[in-house]
Backbone bond lengths (Angstrom), bond angles and torsions (degrees), N, CA, C in turn:
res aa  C-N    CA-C-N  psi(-1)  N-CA   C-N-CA  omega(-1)  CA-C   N-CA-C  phi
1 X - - - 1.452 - - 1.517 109.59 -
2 X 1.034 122.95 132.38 1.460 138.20 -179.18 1.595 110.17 -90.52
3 X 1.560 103.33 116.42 1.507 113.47 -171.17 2.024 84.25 -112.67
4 X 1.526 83.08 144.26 1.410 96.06 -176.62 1.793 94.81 -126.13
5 X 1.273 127.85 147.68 1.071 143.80 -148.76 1.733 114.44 -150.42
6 X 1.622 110.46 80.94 1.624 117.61 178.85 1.345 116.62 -54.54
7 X 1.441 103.03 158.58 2.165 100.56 151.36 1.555 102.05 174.64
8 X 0.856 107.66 175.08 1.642 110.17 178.23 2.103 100.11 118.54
9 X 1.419 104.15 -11.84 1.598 87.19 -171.62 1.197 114.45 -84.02
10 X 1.127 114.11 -148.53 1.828 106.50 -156.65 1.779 111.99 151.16
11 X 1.475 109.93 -173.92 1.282 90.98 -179.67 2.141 91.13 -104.48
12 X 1.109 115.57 -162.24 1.690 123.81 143.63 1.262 108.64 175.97
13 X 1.565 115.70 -168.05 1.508 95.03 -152.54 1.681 75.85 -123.93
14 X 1.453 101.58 160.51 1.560 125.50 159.66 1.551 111.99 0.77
15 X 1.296 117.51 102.92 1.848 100.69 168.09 1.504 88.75 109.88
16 X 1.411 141.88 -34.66 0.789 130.49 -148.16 1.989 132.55 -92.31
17 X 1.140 134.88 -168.44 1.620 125.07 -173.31 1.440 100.76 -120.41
18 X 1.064 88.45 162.47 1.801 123.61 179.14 1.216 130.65 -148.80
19 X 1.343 152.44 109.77 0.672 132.63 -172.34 2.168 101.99 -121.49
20 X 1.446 103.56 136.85 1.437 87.12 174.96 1.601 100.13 -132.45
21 X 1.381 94.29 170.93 1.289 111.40 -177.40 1.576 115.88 -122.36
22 X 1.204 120.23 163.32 1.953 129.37 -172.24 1.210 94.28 -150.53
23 X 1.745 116.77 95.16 1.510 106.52 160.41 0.963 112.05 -84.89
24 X 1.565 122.82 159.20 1.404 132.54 146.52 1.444 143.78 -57.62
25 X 1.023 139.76 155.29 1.500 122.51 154.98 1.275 125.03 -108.13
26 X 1.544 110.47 8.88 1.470 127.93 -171.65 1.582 109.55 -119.04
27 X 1.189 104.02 -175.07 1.127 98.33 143.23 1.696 129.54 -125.33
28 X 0.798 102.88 49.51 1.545 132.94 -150.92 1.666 101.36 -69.90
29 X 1.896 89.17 -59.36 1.335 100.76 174.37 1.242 135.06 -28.68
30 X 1.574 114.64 -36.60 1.298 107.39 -135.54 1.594 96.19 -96.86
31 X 1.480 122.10 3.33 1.478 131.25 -173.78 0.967 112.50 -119.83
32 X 1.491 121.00 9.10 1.879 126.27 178.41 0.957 130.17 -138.16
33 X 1.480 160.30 88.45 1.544 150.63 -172.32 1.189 91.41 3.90
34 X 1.229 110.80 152.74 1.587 146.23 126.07 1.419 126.53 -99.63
35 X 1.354 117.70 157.30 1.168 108.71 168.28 1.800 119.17 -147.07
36 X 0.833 126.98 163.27 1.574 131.87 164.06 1.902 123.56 -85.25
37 X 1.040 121.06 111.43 1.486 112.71 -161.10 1.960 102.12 -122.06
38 X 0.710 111.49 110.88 1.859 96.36 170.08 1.624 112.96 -117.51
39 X 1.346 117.27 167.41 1.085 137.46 -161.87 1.499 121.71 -149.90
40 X 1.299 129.97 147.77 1.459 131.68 -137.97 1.294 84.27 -147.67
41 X 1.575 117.17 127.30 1.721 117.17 145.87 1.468 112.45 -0.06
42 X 1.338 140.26 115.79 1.287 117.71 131.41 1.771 98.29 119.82
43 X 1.586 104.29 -19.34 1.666 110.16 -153.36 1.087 108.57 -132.61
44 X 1.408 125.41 152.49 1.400 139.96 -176.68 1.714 120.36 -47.86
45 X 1.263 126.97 127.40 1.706 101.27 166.64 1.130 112.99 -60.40
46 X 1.841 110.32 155.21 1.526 95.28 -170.00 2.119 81.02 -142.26
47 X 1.432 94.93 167.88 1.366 98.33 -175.32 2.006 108.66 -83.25
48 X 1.413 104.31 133.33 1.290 86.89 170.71 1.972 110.72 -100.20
49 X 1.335 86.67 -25.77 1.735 91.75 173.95 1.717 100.04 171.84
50 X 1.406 80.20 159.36 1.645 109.23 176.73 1.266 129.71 -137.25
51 X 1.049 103.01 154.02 1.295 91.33 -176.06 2.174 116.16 -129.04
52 X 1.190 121.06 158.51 1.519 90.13 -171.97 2.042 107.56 -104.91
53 X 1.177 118.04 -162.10 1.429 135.73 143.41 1.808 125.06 -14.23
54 X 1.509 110.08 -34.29 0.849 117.94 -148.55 1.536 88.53 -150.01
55 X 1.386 137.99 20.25 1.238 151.25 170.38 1.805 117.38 56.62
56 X 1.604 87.40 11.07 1.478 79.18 172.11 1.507 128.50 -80.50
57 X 1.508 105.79 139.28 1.762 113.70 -154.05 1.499 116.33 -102.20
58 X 1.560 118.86 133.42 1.772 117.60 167.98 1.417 75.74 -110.51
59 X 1.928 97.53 162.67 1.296 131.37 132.68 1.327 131.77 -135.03
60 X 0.990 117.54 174.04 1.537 124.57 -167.68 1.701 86.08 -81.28
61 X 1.244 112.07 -179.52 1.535 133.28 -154.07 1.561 88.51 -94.03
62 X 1.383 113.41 -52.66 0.917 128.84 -142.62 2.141 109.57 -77.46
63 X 1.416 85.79 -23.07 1.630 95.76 173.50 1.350 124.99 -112.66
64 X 1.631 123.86 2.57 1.370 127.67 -139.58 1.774 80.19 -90.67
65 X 1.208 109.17 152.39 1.370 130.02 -168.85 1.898 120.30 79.07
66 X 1.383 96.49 -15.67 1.256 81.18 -169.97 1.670 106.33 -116.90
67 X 1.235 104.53 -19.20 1.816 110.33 172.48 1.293 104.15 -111.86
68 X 1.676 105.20 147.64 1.910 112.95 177.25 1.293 85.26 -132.91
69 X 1.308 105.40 129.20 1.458 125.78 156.79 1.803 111.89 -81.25
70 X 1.490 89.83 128.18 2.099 85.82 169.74 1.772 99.45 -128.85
71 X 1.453 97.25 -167.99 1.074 121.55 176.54 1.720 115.67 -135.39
72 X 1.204 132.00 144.96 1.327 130.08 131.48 1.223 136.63 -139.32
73 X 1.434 106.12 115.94 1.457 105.90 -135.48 1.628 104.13 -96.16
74 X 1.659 112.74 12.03 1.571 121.65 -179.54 1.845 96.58 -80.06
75 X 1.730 108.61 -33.82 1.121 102.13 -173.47 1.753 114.03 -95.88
76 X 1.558 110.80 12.68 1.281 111.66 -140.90 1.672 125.27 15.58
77 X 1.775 117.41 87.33 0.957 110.15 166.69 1.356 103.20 -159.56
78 X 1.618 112.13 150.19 1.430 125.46 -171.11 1.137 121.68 -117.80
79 X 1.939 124.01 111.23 1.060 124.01 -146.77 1.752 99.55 -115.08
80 X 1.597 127.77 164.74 1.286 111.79 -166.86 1.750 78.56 -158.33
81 X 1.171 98.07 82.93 1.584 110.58 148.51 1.512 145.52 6.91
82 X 1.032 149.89 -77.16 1.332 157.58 62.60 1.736 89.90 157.37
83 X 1.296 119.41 113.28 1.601 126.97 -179.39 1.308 97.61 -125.54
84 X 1.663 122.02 159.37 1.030 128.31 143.19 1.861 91.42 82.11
85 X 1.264 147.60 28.90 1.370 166.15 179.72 1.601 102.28 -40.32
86 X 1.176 142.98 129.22 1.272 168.87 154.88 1.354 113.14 -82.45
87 X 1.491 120.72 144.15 1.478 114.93 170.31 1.936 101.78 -66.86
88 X 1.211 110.61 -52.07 1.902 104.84 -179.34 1.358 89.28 -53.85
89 X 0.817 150.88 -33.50 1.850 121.28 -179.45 1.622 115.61 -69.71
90 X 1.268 94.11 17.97 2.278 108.01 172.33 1.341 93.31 -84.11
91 X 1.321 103.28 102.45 1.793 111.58 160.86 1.272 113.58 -173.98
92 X 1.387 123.75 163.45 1.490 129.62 176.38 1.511 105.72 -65.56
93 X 1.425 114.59 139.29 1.546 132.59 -158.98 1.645 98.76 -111.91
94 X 1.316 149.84 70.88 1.602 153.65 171.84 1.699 104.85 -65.91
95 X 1.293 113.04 120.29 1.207 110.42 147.78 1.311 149.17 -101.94
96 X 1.116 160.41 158.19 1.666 129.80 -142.21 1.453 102.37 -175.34
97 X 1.283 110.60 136.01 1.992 112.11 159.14 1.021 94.48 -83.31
98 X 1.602 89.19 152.67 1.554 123.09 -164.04 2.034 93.48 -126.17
99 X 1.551 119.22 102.78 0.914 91.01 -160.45 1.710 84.14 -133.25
100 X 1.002 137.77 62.02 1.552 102.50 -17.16 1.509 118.96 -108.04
101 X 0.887 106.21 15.92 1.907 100.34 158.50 1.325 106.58 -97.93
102 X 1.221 104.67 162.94 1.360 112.75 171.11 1.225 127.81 -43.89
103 X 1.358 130.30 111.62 1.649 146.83 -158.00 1.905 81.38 -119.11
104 X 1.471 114.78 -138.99 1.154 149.36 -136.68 1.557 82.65 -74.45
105 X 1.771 118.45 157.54 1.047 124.83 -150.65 1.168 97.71 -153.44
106 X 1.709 135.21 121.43 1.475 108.06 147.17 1.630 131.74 -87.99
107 X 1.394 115.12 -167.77 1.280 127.02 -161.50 1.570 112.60 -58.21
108 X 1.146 103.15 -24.68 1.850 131.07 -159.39 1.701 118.86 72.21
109 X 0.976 93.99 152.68 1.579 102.40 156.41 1.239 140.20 -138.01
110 X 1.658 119.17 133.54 1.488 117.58 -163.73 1.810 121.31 -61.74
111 X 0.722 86.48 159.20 1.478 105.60 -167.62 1.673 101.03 -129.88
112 X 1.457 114.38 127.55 1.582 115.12 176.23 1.113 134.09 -148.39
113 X 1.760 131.32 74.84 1.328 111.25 -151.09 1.412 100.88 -100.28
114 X 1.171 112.47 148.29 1.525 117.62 169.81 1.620 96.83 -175.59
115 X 1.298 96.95 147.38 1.484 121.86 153.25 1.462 135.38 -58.49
């Protein structure tokens, strides 16, 4: 079973970067989408982006320009950028194989922008 393992969140203020990371413990990763998923009090997880095999990238509407999803798959780990930070971008950050739905899951990590 493939345990995936977040970090990188934190608080920052308005305008500001993030960058997080999803290691692997496999190497599982390196032959299946990944993706970035967050979730809000009250609300569905929703995809913020993915990326595939071959690093090709979606995002949600709602982040495109301002987060890049990568890969490196020497270290198996999946990193998700995050520039230009919004207070609605305050939510738990899940990363997950997509194999292709959502399989293996990590713990998440918070995410908090405010002033």
């Amino acid at each position: 079973q493939e345990q995936l393992v977040e970090s990188g969140g934190g608080g920052v203020q308005p305008g500001g970067t993030l960058r997080l990371s999803c290691a692997a413990s496999g190497s599982i990763c390196r032959f299946v989408a990944m993706g970035w998923y967050r979730q809000a009090p009250g609300k569905e997880r929703e995809l913020v982006a993915r990326i595939n095999s071959i690093s090709k990238t979606i995002y949600a509407d709602s982040v495109k320009g301002r987060f890049t999803i990568a890969r490196d798959n020497a270290k198996n780990t999946v990193y998700l950028q995050m520039n230009s930070l919004k207070p609605e971008d305050t939510v738990v950050y899940y990363c997950t194989t997509l194999i292709p739905a959502p399989t293996y899951w990590g713990q998440g990590t918070q995410v908090t922008v405010s002033s």
